[in-house]
N, CA, C and O atoms as a Maestro MAE file, in Angstrom:
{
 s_m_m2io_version
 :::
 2.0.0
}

f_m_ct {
 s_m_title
 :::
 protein
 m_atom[288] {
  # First column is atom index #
  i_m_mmod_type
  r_m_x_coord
  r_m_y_coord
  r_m_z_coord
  i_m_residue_number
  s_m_chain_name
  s_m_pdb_residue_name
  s_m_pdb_atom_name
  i_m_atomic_number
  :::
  1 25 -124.735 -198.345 12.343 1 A "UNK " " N  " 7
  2 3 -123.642 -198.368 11.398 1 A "UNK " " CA " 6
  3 2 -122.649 -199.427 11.860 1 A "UNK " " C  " 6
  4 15 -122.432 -199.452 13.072 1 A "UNK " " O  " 8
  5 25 -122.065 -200.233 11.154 2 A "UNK " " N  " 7
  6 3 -121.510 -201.144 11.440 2 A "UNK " " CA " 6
  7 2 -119.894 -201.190 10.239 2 A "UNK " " C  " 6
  8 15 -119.743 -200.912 9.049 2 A "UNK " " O  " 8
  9 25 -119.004 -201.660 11.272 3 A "UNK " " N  " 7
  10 3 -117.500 -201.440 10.438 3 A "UNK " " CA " 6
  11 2 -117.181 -202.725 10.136 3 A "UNK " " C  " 6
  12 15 -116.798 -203.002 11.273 3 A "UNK " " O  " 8
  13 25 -117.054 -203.553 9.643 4 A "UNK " " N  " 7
  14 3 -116.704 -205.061 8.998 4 A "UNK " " CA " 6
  15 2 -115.286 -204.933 8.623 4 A "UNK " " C  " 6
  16 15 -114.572 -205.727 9.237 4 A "UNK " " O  " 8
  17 25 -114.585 -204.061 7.681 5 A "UNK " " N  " 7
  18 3 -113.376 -204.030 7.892 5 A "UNK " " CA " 6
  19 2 -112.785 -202.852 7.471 5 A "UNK " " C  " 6
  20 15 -113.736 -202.236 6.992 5 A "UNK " " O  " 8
  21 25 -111.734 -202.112 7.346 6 A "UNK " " N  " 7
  22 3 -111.250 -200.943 7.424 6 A "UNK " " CA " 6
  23 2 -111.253 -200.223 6.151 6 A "UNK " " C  " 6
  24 15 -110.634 -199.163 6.065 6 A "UNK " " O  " 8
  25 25 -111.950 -200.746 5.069 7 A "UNK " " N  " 7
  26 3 -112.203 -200.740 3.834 7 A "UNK " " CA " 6
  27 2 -113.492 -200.448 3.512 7 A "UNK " " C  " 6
  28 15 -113.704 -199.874 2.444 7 A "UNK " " O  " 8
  29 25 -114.514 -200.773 4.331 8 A "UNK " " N  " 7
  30 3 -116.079 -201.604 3.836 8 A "UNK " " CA " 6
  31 2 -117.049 -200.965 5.139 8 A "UNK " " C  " 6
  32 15 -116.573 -201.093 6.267 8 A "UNK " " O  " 8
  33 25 -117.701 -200.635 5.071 9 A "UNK " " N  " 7
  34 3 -119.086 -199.857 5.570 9 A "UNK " " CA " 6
  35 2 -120.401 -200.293 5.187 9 A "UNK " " C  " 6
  36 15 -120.839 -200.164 4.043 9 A "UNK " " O  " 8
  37 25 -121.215 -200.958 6.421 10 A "UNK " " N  " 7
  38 3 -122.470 -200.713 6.154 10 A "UNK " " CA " 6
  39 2 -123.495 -200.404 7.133 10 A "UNK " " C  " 6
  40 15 -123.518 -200.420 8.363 10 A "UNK " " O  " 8
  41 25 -124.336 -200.117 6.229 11 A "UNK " " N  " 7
  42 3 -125.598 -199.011 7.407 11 A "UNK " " CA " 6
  43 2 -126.824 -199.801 6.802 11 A "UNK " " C  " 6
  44 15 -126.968 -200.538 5.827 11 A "UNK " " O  " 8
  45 25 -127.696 -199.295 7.865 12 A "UNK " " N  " 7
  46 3 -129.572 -200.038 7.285 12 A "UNK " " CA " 6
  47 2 -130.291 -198.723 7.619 12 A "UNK " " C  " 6
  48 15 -130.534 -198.378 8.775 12 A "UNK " " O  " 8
  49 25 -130.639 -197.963 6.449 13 A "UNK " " N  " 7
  50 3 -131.292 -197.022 6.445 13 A "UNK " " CA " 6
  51 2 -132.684 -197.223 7.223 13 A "UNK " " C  " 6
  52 15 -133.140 -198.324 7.533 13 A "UNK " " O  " 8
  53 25 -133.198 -196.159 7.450 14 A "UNK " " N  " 7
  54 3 -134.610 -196.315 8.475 14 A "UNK " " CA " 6
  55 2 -135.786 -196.902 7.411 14 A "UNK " " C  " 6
  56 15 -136.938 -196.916 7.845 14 A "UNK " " O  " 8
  57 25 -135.587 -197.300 6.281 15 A "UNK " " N  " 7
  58 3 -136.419 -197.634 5.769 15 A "UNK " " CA " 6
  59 2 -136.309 -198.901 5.274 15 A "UNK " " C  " 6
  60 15 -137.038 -199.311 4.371 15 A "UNK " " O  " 8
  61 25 -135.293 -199.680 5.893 16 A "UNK " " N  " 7
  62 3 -134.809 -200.774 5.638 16 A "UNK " " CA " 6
  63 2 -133.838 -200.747 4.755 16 A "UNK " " C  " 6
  64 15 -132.901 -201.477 5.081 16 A "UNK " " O  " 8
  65 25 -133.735 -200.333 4.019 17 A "UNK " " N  " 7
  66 3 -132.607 -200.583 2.498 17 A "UNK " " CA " 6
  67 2 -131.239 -200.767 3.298 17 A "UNK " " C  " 6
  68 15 -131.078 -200.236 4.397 17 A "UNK " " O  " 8
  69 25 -130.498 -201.361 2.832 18 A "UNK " " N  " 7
  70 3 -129.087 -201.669 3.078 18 A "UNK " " CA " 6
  71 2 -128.112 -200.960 2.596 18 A "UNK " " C  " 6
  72 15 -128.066 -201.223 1.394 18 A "UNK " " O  " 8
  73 25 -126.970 -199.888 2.980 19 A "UNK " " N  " 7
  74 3 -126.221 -199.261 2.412 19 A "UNK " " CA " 6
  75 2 -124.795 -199.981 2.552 19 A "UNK " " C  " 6
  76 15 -124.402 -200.097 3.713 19 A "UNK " " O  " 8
  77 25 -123.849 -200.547 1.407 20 A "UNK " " N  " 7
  78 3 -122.533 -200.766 1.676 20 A "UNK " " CA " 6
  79 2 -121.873 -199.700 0.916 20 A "UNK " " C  " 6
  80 15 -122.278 -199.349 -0.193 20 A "UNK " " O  " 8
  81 25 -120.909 -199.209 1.476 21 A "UNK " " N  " 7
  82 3 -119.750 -198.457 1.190 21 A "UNK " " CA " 6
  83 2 -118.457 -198.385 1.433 21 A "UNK " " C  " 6
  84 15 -118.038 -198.152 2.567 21 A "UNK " " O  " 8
  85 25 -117.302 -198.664 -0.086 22 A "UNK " " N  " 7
  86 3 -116.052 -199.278 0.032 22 A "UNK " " CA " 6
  87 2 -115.614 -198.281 -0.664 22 A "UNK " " C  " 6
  88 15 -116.235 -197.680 -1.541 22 A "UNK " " O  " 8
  89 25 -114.103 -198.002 -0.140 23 A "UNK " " N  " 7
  90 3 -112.946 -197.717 -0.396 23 A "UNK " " CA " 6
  91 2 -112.090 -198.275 -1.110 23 A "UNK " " C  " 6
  92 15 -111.535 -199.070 -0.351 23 A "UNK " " O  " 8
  93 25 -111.555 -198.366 -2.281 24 A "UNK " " N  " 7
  94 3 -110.394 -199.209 -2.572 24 A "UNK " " CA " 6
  95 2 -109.221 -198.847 -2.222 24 A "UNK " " C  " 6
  96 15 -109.413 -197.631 -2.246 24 A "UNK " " O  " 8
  97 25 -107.972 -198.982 -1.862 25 A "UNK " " N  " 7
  98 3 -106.740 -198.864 -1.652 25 A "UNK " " CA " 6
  99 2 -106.416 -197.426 -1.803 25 A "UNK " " C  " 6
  100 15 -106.629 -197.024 -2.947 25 A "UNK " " O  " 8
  101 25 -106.147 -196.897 -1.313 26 A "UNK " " N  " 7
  102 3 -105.369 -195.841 -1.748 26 A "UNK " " CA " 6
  103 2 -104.240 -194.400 -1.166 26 A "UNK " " C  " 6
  104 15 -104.336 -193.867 -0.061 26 A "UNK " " O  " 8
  105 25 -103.273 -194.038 -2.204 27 A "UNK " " N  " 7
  106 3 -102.056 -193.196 -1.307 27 A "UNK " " CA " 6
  107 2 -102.855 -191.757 -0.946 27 A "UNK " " C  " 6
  108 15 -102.016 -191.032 -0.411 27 A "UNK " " O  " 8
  109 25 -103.960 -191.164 -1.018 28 A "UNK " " N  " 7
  110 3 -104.355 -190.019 -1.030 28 A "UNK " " CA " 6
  111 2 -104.473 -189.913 -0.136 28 A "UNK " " C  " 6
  112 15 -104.752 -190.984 0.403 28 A "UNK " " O  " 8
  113 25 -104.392 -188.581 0.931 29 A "UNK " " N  " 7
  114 3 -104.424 -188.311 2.273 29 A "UNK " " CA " 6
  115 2 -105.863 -188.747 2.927 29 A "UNK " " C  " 6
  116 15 -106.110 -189.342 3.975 29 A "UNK " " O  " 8
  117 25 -106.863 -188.132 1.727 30 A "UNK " " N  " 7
  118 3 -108.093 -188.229 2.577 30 A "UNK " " CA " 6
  119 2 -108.667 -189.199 2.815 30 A "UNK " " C  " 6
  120 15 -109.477 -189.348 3.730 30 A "UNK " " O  " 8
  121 25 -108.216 -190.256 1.762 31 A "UNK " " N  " 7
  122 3 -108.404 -191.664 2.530 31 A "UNK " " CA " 6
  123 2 -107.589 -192.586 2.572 31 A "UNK " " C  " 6
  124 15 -107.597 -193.532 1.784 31 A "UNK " " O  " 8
  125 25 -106.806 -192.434 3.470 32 A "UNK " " N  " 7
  126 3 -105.569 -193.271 3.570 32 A "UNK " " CA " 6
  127 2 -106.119 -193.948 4.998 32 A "UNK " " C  " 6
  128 15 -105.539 -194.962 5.386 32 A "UNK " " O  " 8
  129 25 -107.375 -193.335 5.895 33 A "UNK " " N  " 7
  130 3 -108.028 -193.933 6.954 33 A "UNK " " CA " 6
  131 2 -108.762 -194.760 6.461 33 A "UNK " " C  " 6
  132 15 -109.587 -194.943 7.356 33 A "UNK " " O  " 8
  133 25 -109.039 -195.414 5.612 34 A "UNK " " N  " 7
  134 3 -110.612 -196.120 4.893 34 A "UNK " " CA " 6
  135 2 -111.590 -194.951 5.485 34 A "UNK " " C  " 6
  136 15 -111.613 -193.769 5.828 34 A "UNK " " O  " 8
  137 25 -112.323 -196.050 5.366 35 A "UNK " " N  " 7
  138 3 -113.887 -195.359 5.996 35 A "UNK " " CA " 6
  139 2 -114.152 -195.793 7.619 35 A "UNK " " C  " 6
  140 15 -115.266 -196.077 8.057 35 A "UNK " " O  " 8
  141 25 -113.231 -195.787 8.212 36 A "UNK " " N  " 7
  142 3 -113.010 -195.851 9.640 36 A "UNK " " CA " 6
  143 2 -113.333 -194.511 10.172 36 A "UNK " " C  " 6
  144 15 -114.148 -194.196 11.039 36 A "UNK " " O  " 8
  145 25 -112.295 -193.587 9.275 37 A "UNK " " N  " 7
  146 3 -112.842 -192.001 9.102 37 A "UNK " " CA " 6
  147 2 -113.853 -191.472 9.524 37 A "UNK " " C  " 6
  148 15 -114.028 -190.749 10.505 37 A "UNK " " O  " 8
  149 25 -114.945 -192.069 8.299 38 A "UNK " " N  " 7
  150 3 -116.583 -191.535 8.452 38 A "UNK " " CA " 6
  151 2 -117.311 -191.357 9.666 38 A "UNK " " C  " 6
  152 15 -117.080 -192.023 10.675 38 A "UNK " " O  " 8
  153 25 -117.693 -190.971 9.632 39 A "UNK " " N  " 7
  154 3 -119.372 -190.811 10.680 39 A "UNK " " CA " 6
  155 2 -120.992 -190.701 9.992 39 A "UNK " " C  " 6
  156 15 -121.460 -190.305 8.925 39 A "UNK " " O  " 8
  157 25 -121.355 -191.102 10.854 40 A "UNK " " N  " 7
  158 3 -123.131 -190.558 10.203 40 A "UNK " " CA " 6
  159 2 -123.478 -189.785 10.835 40 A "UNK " " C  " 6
  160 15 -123.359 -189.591 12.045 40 A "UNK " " O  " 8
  161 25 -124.209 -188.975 9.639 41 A "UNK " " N  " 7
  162 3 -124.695 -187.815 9.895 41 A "UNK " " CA " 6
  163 2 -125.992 -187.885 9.888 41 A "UNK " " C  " 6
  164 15 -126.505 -188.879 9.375 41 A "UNK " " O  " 8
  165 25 -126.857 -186.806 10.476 42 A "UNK " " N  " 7
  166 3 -128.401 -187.119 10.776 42 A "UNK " " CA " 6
  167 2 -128.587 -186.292 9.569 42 A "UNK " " C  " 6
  168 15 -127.798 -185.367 9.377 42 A "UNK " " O  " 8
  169 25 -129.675 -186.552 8.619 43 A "UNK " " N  " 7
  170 3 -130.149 -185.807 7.430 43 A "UNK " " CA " 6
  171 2 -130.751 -184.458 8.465 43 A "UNK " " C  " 6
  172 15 -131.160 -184.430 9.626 43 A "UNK " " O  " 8
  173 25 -130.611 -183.650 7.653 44 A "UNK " " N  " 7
  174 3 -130.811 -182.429 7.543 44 A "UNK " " CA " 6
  175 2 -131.819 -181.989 6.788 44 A "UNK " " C  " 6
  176 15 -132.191 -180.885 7.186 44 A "UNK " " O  " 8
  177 25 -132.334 -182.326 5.999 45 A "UNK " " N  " 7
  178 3 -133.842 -182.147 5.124 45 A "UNK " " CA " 6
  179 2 -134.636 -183.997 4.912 45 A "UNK " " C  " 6
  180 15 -134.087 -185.098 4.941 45 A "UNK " " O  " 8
  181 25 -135.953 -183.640 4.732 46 A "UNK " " N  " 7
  182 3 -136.380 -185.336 4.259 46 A "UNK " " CA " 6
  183 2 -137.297 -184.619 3.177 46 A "UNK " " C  " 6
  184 15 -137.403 -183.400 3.316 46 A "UNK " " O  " 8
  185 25 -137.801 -185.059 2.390 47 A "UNK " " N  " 7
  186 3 -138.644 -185.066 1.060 47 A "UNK " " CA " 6
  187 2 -138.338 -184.346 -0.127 47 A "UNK " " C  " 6
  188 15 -137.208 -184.390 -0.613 47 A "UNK " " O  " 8
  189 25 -139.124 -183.785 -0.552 48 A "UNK " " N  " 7
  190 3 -138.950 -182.692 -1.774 48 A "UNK " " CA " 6
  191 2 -138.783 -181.250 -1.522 48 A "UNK " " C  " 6
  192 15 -139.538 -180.820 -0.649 48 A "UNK " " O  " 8
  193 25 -138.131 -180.549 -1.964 49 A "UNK " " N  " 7
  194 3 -138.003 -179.154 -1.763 49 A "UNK " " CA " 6
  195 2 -138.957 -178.687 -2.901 49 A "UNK " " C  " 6
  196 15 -139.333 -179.266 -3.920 49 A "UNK " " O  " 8
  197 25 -139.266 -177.276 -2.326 50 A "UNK " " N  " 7
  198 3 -139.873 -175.966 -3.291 50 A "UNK " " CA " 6
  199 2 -139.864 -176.679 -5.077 50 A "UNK " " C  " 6
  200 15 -138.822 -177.332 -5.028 50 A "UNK " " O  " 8
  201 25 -140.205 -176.803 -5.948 51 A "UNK " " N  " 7
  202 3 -139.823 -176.499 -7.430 51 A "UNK " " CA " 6
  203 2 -139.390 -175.588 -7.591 51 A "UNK " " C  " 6
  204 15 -139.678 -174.545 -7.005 51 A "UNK " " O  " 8
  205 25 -138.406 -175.769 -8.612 52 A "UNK " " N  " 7
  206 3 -137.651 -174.021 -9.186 52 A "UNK " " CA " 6
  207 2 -138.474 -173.654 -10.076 52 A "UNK " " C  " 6
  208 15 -139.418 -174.272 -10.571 52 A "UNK " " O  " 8
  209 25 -138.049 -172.518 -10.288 53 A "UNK " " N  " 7
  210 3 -138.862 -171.670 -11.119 53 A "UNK " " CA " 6
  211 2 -138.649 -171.578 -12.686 53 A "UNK " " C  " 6
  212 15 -137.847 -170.767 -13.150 53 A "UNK " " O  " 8
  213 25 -139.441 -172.490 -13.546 54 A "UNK " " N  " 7
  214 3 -139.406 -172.780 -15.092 54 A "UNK " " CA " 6
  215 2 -138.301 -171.468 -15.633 54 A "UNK " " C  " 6
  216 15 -138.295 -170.258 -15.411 54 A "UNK " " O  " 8
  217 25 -137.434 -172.350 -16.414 55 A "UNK " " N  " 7
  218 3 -136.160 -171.925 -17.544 55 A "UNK " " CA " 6
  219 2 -137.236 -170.458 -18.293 55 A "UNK " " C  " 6
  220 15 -138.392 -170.469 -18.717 55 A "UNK " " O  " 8
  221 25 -136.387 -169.525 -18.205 56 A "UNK " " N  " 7
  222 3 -137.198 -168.197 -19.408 56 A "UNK " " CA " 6
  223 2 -136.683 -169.094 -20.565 56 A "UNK " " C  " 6
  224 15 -135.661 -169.769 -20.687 56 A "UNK " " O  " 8
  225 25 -137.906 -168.828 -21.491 57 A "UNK " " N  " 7
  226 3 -138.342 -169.547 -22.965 57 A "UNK " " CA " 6
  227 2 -137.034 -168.949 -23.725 57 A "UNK " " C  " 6
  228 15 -136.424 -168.082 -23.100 57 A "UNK " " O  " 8
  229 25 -136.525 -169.326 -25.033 58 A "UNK " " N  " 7
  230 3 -135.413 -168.355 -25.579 58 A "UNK " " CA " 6
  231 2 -136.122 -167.376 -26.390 58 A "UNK " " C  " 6
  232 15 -137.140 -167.657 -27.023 58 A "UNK " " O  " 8
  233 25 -135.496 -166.044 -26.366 59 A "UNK " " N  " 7
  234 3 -135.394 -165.556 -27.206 59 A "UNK " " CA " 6
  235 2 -135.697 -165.748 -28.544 59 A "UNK " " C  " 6
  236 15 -134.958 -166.444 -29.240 59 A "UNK " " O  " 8
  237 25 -137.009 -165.049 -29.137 60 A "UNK " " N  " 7
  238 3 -137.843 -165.186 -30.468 60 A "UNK " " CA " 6
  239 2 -136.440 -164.632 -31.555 60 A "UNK " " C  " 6
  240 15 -135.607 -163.732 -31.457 60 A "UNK " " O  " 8
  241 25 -136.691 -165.571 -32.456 61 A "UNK " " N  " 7
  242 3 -135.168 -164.948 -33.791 61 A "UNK " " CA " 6
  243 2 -135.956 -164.646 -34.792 61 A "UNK " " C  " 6
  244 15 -136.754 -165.384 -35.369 61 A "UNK " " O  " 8
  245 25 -135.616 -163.100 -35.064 62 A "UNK " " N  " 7
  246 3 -135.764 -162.199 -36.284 62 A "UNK " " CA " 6
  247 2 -136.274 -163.700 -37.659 62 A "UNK " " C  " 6
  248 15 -135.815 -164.841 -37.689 62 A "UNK " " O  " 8
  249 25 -137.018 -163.255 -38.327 63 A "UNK " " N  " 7
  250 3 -137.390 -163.987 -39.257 63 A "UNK " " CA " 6
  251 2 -136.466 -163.798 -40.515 63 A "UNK " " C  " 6
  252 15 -136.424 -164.671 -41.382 63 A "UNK " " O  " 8
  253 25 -135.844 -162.827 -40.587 64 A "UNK " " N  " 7
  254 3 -134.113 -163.109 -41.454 64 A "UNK " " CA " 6
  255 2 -133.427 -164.575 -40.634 64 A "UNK " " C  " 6
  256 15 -133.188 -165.528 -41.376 64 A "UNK " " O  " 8
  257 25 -133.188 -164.699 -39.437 65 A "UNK " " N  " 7
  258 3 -132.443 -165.552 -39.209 65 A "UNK " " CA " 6
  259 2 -132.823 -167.033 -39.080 65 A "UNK " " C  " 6
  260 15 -132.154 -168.067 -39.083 65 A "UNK " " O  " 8
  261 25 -134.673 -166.663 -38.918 66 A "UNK " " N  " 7
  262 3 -135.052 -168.361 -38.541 66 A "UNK " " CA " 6
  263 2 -135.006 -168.848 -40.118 66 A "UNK " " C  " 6
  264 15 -134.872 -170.059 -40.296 66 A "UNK " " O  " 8
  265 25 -135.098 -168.083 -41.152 67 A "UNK " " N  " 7
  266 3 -135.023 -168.654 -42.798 67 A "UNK " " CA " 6
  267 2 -133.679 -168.972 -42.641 67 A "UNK " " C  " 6
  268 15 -133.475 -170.122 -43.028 67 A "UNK " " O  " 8
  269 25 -133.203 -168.707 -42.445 68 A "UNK " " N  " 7
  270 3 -131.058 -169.050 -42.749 68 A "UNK " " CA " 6
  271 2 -131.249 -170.626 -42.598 68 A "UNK " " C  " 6
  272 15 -130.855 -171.436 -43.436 68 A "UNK " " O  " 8
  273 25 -132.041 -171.013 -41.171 69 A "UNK " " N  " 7
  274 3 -132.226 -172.514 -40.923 69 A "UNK " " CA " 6
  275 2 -132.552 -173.441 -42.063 69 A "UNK " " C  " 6
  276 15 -132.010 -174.528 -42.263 69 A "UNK " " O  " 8
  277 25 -133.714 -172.764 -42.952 70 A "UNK " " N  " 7
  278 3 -134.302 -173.485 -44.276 70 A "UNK " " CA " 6
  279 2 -133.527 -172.891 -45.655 70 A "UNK " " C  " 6
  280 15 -134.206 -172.570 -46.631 70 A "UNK " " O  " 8
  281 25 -132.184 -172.778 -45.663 71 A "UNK " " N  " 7
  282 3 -131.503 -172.123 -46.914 71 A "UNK " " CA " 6
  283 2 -131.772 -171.256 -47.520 71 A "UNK " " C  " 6
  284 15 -130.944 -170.924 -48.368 71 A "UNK " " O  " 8
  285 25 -133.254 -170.317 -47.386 72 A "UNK " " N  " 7
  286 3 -133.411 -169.348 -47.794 72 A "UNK " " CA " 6
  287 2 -132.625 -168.387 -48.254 72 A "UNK " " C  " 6
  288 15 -133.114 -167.340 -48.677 72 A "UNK " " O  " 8
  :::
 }
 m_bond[287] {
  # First column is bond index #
  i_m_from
  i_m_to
  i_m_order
  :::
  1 1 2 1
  2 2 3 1
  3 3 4 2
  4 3 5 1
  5 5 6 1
  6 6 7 1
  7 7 8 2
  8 7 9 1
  9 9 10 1
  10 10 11 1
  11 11 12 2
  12 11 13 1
  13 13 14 1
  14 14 15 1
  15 15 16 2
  16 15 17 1
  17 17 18 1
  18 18 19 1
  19 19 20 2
  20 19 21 1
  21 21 22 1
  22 22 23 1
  23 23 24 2
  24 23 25 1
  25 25 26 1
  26 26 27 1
  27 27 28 2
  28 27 29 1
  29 29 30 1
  30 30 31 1
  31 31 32 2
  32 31 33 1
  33 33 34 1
  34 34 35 1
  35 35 36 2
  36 35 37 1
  37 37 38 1
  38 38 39 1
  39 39 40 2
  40 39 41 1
  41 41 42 1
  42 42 43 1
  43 43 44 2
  44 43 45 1
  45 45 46 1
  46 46 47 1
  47 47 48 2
  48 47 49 1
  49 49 50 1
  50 50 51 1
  51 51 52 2
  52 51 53 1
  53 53 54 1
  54 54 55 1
  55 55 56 2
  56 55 57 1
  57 57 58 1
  58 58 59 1
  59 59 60 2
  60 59 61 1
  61 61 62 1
  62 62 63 1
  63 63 64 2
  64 63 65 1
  65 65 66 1
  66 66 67 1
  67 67 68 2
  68 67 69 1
  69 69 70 1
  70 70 71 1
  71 71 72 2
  72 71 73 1
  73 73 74 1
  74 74 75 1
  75 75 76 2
  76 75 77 1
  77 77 78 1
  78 78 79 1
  79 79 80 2
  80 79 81 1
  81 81 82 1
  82 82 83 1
  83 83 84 2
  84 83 85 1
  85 85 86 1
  86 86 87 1
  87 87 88 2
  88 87 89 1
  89 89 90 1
  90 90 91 1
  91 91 92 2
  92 91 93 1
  93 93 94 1
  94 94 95 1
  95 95 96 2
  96 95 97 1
  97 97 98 1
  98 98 99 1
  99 99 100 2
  100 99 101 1
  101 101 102 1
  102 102 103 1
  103 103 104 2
  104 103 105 1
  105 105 106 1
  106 106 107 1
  107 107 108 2
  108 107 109 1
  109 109 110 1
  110 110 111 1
  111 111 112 2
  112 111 113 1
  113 113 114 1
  114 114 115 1
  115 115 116 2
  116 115 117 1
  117 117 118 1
  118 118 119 1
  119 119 120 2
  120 119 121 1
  121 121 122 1
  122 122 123 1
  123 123 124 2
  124 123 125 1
  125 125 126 1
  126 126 127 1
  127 127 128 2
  128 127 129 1
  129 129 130 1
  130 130 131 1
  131 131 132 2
  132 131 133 1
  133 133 134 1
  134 134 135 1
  135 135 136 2
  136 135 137 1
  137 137 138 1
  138 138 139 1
  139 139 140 2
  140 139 141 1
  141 141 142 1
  142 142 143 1
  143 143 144 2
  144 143 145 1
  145 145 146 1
  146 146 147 1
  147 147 148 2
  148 147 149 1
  149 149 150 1
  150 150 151 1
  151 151 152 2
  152 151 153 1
  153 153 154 1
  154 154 155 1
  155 155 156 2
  156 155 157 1
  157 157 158 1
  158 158 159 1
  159 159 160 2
  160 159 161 1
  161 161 162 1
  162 162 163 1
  163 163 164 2
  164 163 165 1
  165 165 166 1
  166 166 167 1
  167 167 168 2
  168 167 169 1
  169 169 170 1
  170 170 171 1
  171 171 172 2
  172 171 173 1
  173 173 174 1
  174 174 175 1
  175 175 176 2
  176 175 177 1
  177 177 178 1
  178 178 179 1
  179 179 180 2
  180 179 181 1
  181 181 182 1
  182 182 183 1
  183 183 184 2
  184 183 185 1
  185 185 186 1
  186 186 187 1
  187 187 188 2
  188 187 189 1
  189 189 190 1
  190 190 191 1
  191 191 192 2
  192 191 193 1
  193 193 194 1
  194 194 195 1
  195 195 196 2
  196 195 197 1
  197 197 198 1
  198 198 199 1
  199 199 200 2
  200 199 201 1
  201 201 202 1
  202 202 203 1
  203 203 204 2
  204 203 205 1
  205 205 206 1
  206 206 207 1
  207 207 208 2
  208 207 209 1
  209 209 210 1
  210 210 211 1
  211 211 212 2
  212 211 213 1
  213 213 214 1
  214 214 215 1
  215 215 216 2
  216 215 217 1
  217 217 218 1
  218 218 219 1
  219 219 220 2
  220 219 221 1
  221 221 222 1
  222 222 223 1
  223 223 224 2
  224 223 225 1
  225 225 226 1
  226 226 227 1
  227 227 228 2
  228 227 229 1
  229 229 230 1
  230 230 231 1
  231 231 232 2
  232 231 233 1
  233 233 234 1
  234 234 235 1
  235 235 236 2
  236 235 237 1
  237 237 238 1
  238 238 239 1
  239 239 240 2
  240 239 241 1
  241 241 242 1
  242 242 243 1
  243 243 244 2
  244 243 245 1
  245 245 246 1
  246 246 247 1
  247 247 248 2
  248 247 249 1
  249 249 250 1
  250 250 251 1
  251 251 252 2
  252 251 253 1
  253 253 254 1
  254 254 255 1
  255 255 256 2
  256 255 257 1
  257 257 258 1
  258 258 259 1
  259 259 260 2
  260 259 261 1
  261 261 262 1
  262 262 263 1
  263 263 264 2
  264 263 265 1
  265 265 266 1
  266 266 267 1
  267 267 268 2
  268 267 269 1
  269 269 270 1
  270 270 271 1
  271 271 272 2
  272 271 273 1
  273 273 274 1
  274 274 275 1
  275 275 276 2
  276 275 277 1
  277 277 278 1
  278 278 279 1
  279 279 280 2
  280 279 281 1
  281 281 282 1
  282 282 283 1
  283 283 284 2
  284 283 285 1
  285 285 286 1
  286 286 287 1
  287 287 288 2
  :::
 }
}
């Protein structure tokens, strides 16, 4: 990780890709440090997790109500 200036961050991910990350100006507490602040963190998971478990289908509508759709 490398600091260039008190604004501007960059890293070279392990897979080569290049990460820059900037701050613009600002009065807010939490970054009133730039990104001098930051640290890196070691990932904590790598790939894909579990799939979730498919949305329940909706609810079948009474055939009074699916006609309402066609002006019936």
């Amino acid at each position: 990780m490398t600091v260039n200036d008190p604004v501007r961050l960059e890293t070279t991910l392990g897979d080569g890709r290049r990460v820059t990350l900037s701050l613009p100006p600002t009065e807010a507490p939490w970054g009133a440090g730039g990104v001098g602040a930051l640290r890196a963190v070691p990932a904590t998971h790598t790939g894909r997790a579990q799939e979730p478990p498919p949305s329940p289908a909706p609810p079948v509508l009474p055939l009074e109500v699916a006609l309402l759709g066609f002006g019936a």
